[in-house]
Phi, psi and omega in degrees: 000124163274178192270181205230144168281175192234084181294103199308146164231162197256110163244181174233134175304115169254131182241135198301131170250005175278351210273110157276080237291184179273149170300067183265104204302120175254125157335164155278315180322296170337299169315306204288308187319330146317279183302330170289316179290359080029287150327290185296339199256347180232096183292125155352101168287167168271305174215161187248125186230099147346114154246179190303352171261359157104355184246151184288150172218116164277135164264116161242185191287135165327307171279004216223351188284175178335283199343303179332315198285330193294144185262018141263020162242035169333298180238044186264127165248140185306122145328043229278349204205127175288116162322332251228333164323306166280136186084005167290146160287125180256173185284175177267221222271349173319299209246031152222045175224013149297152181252128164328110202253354216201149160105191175268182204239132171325132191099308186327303170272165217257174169273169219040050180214155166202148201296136187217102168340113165290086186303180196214164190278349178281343175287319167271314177333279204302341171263337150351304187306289215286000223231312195288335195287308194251033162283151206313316202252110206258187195279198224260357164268017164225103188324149190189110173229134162260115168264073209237141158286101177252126168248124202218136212224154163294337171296161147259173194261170178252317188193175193199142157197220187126183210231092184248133170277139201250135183211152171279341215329134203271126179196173188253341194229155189047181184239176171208120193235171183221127191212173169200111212230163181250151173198135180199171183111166147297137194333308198287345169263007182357132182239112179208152178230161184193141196223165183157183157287153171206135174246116176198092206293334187293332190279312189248276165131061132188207204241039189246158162283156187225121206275140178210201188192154153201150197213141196212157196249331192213048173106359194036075172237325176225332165268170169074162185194200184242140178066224153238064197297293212218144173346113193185261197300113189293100166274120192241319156312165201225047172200303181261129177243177175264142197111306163359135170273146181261138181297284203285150142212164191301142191225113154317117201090343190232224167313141165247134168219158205230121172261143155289120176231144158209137160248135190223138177264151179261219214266347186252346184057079162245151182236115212260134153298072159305134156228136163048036184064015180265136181266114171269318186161184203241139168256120189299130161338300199298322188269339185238080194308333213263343197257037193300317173228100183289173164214049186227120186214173176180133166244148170129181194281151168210153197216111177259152175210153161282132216312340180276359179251167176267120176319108179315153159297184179209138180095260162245344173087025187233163167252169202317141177246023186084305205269132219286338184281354180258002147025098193249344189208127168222133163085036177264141188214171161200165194245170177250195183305332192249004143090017142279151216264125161232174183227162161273136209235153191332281186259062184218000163250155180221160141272117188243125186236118179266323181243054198318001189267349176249337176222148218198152154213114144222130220270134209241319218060212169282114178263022158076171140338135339264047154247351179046221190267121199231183165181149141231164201229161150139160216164142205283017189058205174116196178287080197272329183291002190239000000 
């Protein structure tokens, strides 16, 4: 079977209607405290657009977005084009007859403008939440199993990129994503961005996947957030945003679809976001100070919970079945300092799985054209912790 291009359709949103959020009481300081970030995060639109998925996108003036309010991008001049483009090395023949999958339909926001996920103050609750849940040391109420490629060099890295299968999986508590991130520091002060799907109902409030980012200077203990929770991410496309719902996903046994991803830093060491041949935006030198030489990379799954719930599934929710075609990562490469495309090799890579009795990877190599150097990973969760 082959992958399938992935052609946007107009779906419904399935929202858990059993999901009872937990009750939580806010101070009036707290309340008011919402509303000014609140304030900061949702700019006066130019225009407003409802989507087919229940949530709002503001078009705001390119210069006028969130990011702008952080005071080391005081005098920040926008970016429009990552330096790292002439002369990129592409994917094989996979991923450059992928179809656009994600976003508004070109034209949708006025020009000079960009699409920005409108938050809600349930929106900052809930990523508070979704932030505790995936910190490296996380607290002792919550369950956090990683299935991951990591490779870590004294050198530092440049990019990171790949072909992730997009799945729905279905559960009511906590998320689960499939990503691929730069990194370095010690875990509890962890300096990192990562970008990738994510199902996470509490958060987004239904049961679609979501292309999303993130980023923290120090373990997300004070900095860093997801999307555009809080000052960070330079948004420059005018059609794909982060948060954006994914049209097409993988159904176990039937189609399979695939987003094309990267993350690359250029010459100023800003570090630019792809999807699907789209330059989505940039996390500005200034803001991700720590990371100019990561020396950390990794692809693959995470899967959260609260430590009284049973661990969502993660991936397709099966564990790797061997067959080259169910793939969870194709076509993964990455450059090193002097900005070469290399894949990973036997001995330069590890596995990291915390719980095999709930999630399984295996790492396949090269399968020639057009799945190129793959692995899969993901399992049905569950009462992982016993």
């Amino acid at each position: 079977m082959e992958f399938e291009k992935i052609i946007p359709i107009v779906v419904l949103c399935l929202f858990f209607a059993s999901r009872v959020s937990e009750a939580r009481i806010l101070s009036d300081e707290e309340d008011l405290e919402l509303e000014r970030q609140l304030k900061l995060i949702n700019k006066p639109p130019v225009k407003s657009i409802q989507t087919e998925f229940g949530h709002i996108v503001d078009c705001i003036d390119i210069n006028k977005q969130p990011s702008f309010d952080h005071p080391l991008l005081k005098d920040h001049k926008i970016q429009r084009n990552p330096s790292f483009l002439r002369g990129q090395t592409k994917n094989g023949d996979l991923s450059q007859t992928r179809s656009s999958m994600i976003g508004l339909p070109r034209g949708a926001c006025p020009l000079g403008t960009v699409p920005i996920r409108r938050a809600t103050k349930e929106d900052l609750i809930e990523s508070k939440l979704l932030l505790k849940n995936i910190q490296p040391q996380a607290a002792k109420e919550f369950n956090r199993y990683r299935a991951y490629l990591q490779m870590e060099n004294i050198t530092n890295y440049t990019g990171i990129e790949g072909n992730i299968t997009v799945y729905n999986p279905q559960f009511k508590d906590g998320q689960t994503y499939a990503n691929m991130y730069v990194h370095n520091g010690m875990e509890e002060y962890i300096n990192s961005i990562a970008t990738g799907w994510m199902v996470a109902p509490g958060f987004y409030r239904d049961g679609s996947s979501h292309f999303f980012a993130t980023y923290t200077n120090d373990g997300y203990k004070k900095s860093g957030c997801i999307n555009y929770m809080c000052p960070g991410f330079v948004q420059i496309d005018d059609s794909v945003y982060l948060g954006a719902a994914l049209y097409n996903v993988s159904v176990v046994g039937g189609n399979l679809f695939q987003i094309v991803l990267s993350l690359q830093q250029d010459s100023d060491y800003n570090w630019w976001i792809s999807i699907e041949g789209s330059v989505v935006g940039y996390y500005p030198a200034a803001i991700v100070f720590n990371l100019n030489h990561p020396n950390v990379i990794g692809w693959g799954g995470v899967a959260d919970s609260l430590s009284n719930k049973n661990s969502p599934p993660m991936e397709s929710g099966e564990f790797p079945d061997g067959i080259d075609n169910h793939a969870s990562f194709t076509n993964i490469q990455y450059r090193n300092q002097g900005n070469t495309t290399l894949v990973p090799q036997s001995t330069h890579y590890q596995i990291i799985n915390d719980s095999p009795k709930c999630y399984g990877l295996k790492y396949d190599g090269d399968k020639g054209q057009p799945l190129g150097f793959t692995f899969q990973f993901g399992g049905p969760g569950g009462q992982c912790n016993n």
